[in-house]
Every structure is written in C-alpha cells, then in structure tokens.
N, C-alpha and C positions, 0 to 999 in steps of 0.2 A: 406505623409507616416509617419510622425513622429507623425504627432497629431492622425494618426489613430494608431500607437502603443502604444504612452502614455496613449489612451484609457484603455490597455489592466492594466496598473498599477494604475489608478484610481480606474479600477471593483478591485479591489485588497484590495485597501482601504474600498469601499463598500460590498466586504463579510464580511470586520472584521466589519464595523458599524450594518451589518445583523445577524454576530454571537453574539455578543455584545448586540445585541437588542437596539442600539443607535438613538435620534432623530436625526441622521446624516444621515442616509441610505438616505434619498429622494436628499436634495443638492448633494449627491455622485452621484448618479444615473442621475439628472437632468443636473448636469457638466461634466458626461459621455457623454450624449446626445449634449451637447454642441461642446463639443470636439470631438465627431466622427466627428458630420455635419462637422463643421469647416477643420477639415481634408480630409472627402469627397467633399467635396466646392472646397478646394484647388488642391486636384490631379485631379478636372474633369477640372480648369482655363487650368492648366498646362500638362495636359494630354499628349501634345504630343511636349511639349519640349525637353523629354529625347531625343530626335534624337541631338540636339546641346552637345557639351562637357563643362562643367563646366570648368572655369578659377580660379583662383588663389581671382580675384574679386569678382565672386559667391560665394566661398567658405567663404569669410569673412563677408558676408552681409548675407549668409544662417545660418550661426553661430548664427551671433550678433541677426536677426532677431529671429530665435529660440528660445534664449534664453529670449528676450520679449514677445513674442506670449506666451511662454508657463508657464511664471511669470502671465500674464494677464488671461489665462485661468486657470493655478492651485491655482489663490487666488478667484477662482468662490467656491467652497467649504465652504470658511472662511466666504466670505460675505452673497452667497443666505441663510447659516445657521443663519446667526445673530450672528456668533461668534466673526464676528471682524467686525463694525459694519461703518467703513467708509473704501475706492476703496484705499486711501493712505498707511493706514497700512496695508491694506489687501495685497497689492503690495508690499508692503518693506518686507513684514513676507515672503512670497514667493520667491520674488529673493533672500534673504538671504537664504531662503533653495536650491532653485536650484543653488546658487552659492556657498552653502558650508561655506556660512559664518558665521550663528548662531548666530546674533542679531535678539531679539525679542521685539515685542512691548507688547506681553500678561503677563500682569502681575499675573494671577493665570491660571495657565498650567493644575493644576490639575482638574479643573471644566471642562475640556473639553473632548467631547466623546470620546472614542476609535478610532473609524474610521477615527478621525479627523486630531488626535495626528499622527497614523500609514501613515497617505497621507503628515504627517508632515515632517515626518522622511524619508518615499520615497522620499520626493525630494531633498533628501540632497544623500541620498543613489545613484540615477540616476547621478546627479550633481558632484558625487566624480571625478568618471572616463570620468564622460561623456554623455550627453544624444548623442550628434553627433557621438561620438566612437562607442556606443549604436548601434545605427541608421545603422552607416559602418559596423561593425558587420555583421547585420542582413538584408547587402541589397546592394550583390553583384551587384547589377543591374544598382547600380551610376557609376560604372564603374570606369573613371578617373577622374571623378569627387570626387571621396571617398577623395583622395590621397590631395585636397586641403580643403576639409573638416578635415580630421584628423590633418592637420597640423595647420591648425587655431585654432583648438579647445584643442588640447592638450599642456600645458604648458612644457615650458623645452628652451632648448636653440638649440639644435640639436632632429631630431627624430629618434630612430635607427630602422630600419628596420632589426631584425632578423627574417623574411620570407620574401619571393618574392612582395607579396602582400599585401597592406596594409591592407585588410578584412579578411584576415588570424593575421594579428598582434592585430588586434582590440578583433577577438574571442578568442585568447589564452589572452589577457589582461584583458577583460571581466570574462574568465575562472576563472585566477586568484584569481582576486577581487571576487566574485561568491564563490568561496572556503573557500578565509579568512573570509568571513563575514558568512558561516555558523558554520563555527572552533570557531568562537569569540561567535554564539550565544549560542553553545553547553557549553561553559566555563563559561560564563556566568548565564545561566540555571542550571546550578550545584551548583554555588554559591548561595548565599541569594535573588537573582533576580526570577522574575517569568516567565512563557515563554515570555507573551508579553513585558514586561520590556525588556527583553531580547534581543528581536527580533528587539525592535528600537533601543534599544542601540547601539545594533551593526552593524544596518544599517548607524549610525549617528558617530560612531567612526573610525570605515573602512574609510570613506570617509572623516575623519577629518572636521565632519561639526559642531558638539554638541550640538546639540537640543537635550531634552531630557525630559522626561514626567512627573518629579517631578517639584516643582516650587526651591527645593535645589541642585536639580542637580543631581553628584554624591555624595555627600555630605549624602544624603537623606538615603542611605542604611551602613553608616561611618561603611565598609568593607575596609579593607587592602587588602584583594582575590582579591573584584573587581576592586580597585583602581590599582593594579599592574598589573592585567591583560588587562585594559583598557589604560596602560600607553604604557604598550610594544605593543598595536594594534594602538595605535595612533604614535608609533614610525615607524612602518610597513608603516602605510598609509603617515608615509612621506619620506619613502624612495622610488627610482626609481622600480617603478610595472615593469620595462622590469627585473632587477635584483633580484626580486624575481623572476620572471616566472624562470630564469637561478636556481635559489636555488633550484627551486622544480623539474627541470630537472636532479639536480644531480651535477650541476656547483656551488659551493657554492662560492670557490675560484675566482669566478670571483666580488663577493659582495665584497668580503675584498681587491681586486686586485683594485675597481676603488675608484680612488681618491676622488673623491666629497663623497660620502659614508664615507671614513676617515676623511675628513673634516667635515663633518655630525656630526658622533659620539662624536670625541672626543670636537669637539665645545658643544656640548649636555652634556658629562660627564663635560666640567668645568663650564660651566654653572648651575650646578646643583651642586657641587661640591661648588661653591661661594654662592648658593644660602642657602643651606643648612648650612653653616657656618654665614650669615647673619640673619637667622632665628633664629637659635640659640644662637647667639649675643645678639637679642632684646628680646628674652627671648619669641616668638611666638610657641616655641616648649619645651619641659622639659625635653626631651633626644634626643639622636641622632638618634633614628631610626624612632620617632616621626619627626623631622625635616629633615630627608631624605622622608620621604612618601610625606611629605609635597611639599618638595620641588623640586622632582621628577616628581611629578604627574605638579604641574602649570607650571614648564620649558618645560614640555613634551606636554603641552595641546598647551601652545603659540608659540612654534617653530614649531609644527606641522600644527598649525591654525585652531586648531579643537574649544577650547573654552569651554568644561566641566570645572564644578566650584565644586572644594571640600572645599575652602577657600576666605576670602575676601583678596586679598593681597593689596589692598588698604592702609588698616592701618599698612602694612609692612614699605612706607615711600618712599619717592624718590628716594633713591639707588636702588629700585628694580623695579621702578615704569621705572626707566633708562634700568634695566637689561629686564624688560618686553618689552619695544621698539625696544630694539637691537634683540632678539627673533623675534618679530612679523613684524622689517623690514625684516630681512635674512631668515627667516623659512626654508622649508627643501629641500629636493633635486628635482632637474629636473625630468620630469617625475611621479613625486608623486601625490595624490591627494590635493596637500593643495597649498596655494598661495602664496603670499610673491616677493621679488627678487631672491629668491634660491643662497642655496649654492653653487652652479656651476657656477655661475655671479660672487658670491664672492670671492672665491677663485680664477678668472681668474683675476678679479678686483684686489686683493693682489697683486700677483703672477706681475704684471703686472708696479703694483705701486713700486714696489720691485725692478724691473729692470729699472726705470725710474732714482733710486738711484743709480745703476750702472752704468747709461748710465753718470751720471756727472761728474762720474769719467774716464769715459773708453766711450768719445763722440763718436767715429766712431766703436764702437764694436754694433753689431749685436746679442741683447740678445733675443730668441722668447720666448715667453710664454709658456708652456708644461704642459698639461695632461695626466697624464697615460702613462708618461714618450714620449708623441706624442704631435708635435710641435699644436700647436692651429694661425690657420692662421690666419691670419692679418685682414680678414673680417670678423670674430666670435669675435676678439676682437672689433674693432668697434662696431658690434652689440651689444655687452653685454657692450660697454662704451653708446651707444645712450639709452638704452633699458635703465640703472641706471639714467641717467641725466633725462629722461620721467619719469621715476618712482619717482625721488625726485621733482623733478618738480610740479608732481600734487598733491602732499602730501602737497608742501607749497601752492599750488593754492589751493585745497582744504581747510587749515587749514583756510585761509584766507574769503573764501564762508561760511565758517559756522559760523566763528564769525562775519561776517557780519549779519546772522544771527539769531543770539542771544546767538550764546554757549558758554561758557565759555574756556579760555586757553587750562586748561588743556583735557575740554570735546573736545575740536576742534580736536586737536593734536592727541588724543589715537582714535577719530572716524573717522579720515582720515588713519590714520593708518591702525585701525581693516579693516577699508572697501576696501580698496586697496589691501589688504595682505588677504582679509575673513576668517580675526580672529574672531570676535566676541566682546568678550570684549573690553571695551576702558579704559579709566581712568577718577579719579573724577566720578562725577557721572552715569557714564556709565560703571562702573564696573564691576565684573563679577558678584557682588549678585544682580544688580539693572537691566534697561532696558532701552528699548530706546522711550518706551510710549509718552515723557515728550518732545521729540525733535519736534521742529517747524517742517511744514506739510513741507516747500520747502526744509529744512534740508532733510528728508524724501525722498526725491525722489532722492536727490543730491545723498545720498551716495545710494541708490539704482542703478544709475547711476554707480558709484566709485564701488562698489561690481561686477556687469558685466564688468565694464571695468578690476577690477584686475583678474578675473576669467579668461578671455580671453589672458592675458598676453599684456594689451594696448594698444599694437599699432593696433590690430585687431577691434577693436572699433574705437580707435581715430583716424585710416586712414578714416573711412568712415566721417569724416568731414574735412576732407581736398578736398576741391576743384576739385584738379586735379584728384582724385580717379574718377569722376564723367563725367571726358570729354574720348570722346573713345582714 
C-alpha cells in the first residue's frame, strides 16, 4: 500500500516534467510504472495477512524495510535518466532525501530538469514527518498495527498521544506540516523567489532536509526576506509538530510552558549570540547586523539539520568548526522533523549529571530527574542514557570506517556526524559549499546506511541485527 501511494507523488513530479516540457517526463513515468507493479506485487503476496496483528517486530522491519525499498525505487528516476549515472550515488542522493539529510553527490544542480529537482525535493518533503506517519494517516485499516509503526518511525523519546487513536494523531500532524509548508511557499513567492523556486524550497525547509535547486543554495538569491524567513521555518521544523498543532488550536502557552522547547531556544539564542560575536571578531562580517544574518541563518540551519548554505563557514576556523558539532550532535526537539540526539535527551542527560553531584554530597538522598516540573522515571532515564552511549558509540565506529577508508580526520568526523544527525554538511572537504561526489563508493553506502539508521532514531535499525530479534 505504500509503494502504491508513493505512486501517486511520483505522477506529481512527472506533471511538473510535462509542464516543463522536460526530458525527464518518460524515466518519471517508467519509475511510476515500476513502483505501482511493485506495490501491486506486494499487496497481492500479502493479501491476506491483514487478518494477523502487527507486533512491535513488524513495526521495526516494516519501517526499516520501507525506507530501503523506497530509496532503491526513488533513485530509478536519477539513473533510467542518465542523470546520475552509477546505482551508488543514485542511492546515497536518494536516501539522503528521504532521510532528510541533504548530502549530495551532484555537483551542478542547476543542469538538471524540473521534474527531476521537484521528485528531489518531495522526498525530503515525504521524509520530514514521515512516509510511515504518511501511510497511518491514510490507512486506518492497519488497525494496531499503525500504533507500532508510528512509534518506530517517529523520532522523540516519549510519543504523546493527544487523540484516542494514533490515525487521528498522524492526520492532525500531517495537517499541520501540510499548512506550514504552503504558509512558507506563499512567503516565499512574494519575495524574489519564483513559484517553482518556491514550491521546493519549502518542501525542503519544512522538513529541515536542504536540498535546494541552485548549485549556491540560499546564497544564490543573497535576500535578507528570504534568508529570515527561511531561518524561522527551519526553526519551526525543529520544534515538537505535536506543540505547534496546540499553537494553532489556540494553546500557545502550552509551547512556552514545556521545557525542552526553553531549552531549545535559549540554547539557539546563545549559540548565535557566540556565533555572531566570533564573526565579527575575525572580521567575516563588517557590521553587526551583517554578522547576525550571518550567523543566524548557519546556527539555525545546523541545529535544525536541515543544511541550506548561505556561507562557507569553513574558513570561519576551528572554534566554530567546534560550535558546528555541538549543534549538529544536539540539534532540535523531540518530535520535530530533523535528527540529531535532541534536546530532550539532553536536557534529561544534564539535569541528571547535575544530581549525580548532589548525590556526592547527600549519598542516600533521592534526587529524580523532572520535566515540566513531572518526575521523569527511572526507565526514560536509562533509555535516554542507553539511546546517548549507542549514539556516541557509532559516531566513533563510524569515524573509524571511513578513515579506514580513505577520508581524512576531519572529513571522517563532520560525515559521521552529518549522517547520524542528517545534517548535511560535514567539515573540511565536505562542507557546506562542496559535496560528497569525491567520497569512496563503500564510504557511500556506509553513511547511507548511518543516514537511515539516524533517521530512525538507532536502535530501530540496529535491533534488527541483533540475533535474538530473530528467534520467536
């Protein structure tokens, strides 16, 4: 059912290659046809397993599998075209879109057709919230099955259920995101952008993914309107989408009432706040409000993990090259579109390390941990202490894979990062003006790999190569 509705956002990309009058129209059309069969293939094997209930196991293998099926069938486009002309980059270009990551190997963006670009940008757009949310959505029929789908797929630490049902929580979140991202095209459209500009930007910014259809980025149109328009939608997309849905109900005070969200911001204002003052320093900016735009827009792109470039901050120098990592480990809140370990880990992580220094003093006192002024039980803290050690863990296993490799330190380091966190940019050569063209083929698949496992939140991935996942 899913590769038969993914259909319907393909033909989407193939009117724009028909209005366009692009030689892209027939690989759209011919990977349409690919992707129905394959869909119709699959619901007539399984036709009559809906009578069993999904488990908790299903759910993590129908995920994880989804999201390679549908990497493997949406880089059909890029290849039958001839636009990306070997299965490896085709693949890495792909799951970085449907994971939201926004490393690319195409090094001229702009030579590429309409239809091509817009199916670029839909899978980053799909991939914000969720193809599987998507899916729950639209197909009350999984029943309780949904309810282990949506929790594999959706990033966060806790999932709040404000409705009864999880396919009602999926459509008012989908509603949402749906809303902001026609709000963002409209603002955008008005500015110096044009409608199609437009239209992927804001597919690609909503979902803090940053693909983008110039080969300069945002750079390309060196607008202040859009640059701050684009910063506070990528600030959006990395805060909890259940807490906007409460803004737009009329509950605003519930946004400033939760914690992670304050820890969000103001972590965000000083961060920008340092960043802006160190720009300034080196002389990257010639007034202050030139070195606020500046330095607004890259703290806001990397904590989000969306990855639009209005600047190289490369030549900014290792103190920010430090402040970029700490961004692109912690990025934004639970619940949001972008990846990372999230703010809500961290803050319980503090909060936690905090009382470990009390306890040295005061051994037999009972300090709990507290959110939102509500004790945070003892088994959410384990999780979010297991969930950080797995996270740091494959960042050093990773850094370690690629420069076995071939890659260099600092390339290791910022593209185990971006790809765990699907940031985008790395460091050294992998920066935010250059690409990932140049990376060895098994580098390539690795962090393609690392990009689905951060998207999924890791252990949803890395369970299924644990052994005992596999015995009944």
């Amino acid at each position: 059912m899913m590769c038969i509705l993914e259909t319907l956002f393909m033909l989407m990309a193939a009117v724009v290659a028909f209005l366009y009058k692009g030689n892209d129209l027939y690989p759209l059309l011919i990977s349409c046809g690919i992707l129905f069969g394959t869909g119709v293939a699959l619901y007539a094997i399984g036709f009559r397993a809906n009578e069993y209930s999904a488990g908790r196991r299903e759910g993590m293998l129908t995920v994880t599998f989804t999201w390679i099926l549908f990497s493997l069938l949406g880089m059909l486009p890029f290849y039958l075209g001839g636009y990306i002309d070997n299965v490896t980059d085709a693949f890495f270009e792909t799951m970085s879109g449907f994971t939201t990551t926004g490393s690319t190997i195409l090094t001229d963006i702009e030579t590429l057709p309409k239809g091509i670009l817009f199916w670029r940008s839909l899978t980053q757009w799909q991939g914000g919230i969720g193809m599987i949310v998507f899916t729950v959505a639209l197909m009350p029929i999984l029943g309780g099955g949904a309810t282990q789908l949506f929790n594999a797929e959706t990033p966060g630490i806790t999932h709040e259920r404000f409705r009864p049902r999880v396919t009602q929580v999926a459509k008012r979140l989908w509603g949402v995101y749906l809303f902001l991202t026609l709000l963002l095209i409209g603002l955008l459209w008005v500015g110096p952008m044009d409608l199609y500009d437009a239209v992927n930007h804001a597919l690609t910014a909503i979902s803090t993914g940053g693909y983008s259809t110039k080969n300069a980025s945002i750079a390309y149109w060196d607008s202040a309107y859009i640059e701050y328009i684009i910063t506070i939608f990528m600030f959006i997309g990395a805060t909890n989408m259940t807490l906007i849905y409460f803004c737009f109900n009329g509950n605003v005070k519930k946004l400033f009432h939760d914690e992670e969200f304050r820890w969000f911001f103001w972590f965000v204002a000083i961060m920008i706040g340092v960043t802006t003052a160190w720009v300034m320093y080196q002389g990257f900016a010639t007034d202050f409000l030139s070195a606020f735009r500046k330095a607004s827009f890259q703290v806001v792109t990397l904590v989000s993990t969306c990855g639009f470039a209005t600047d190289n901050y490369i030549p900014w120098g290792p103190f920010f090259w430090m402040i970029a990592l700490i961004l692109m480990f912690i990025c934004g809140c639970a619940g949001s579109t972008c990846g990372g370990l999230k703010m809500g880990r961290f803050a319980i992580l503090s909060k936690n390390l905090f009382n470990e220094f009390k306890k040295q003093t005061h051994p037999h006192a009972i300090i709990p941990v507290r959110m939102d002024t509500h004790i945070v039980s003892g088994e959410i803290v384990h999780r979010v202490l297991a969930f950080s050690v797995a996270y740091m863990l494959l960042i050093v296993v990773s850094c370690i894979v690629l420069m076995l490799d071939g890659l260099g330190f600092e390339e290791s380091i910022g593209a185990a990062v971006s790809a765990i966190s699907n940031v985008g940019p790395g460091l050294g050569k992998l920066g935010p003006v250059d690409n990932f063209s140049e990376v060895p083929v098994v580098s390539k698949w690795f962090l393609s790999f690392l990009m689905m496992t951060g998207r999924l939140e890791i252990f949803t991935v890395l369970t299924l190569l644990v052994p005992g996942f596999w015995k009944q």
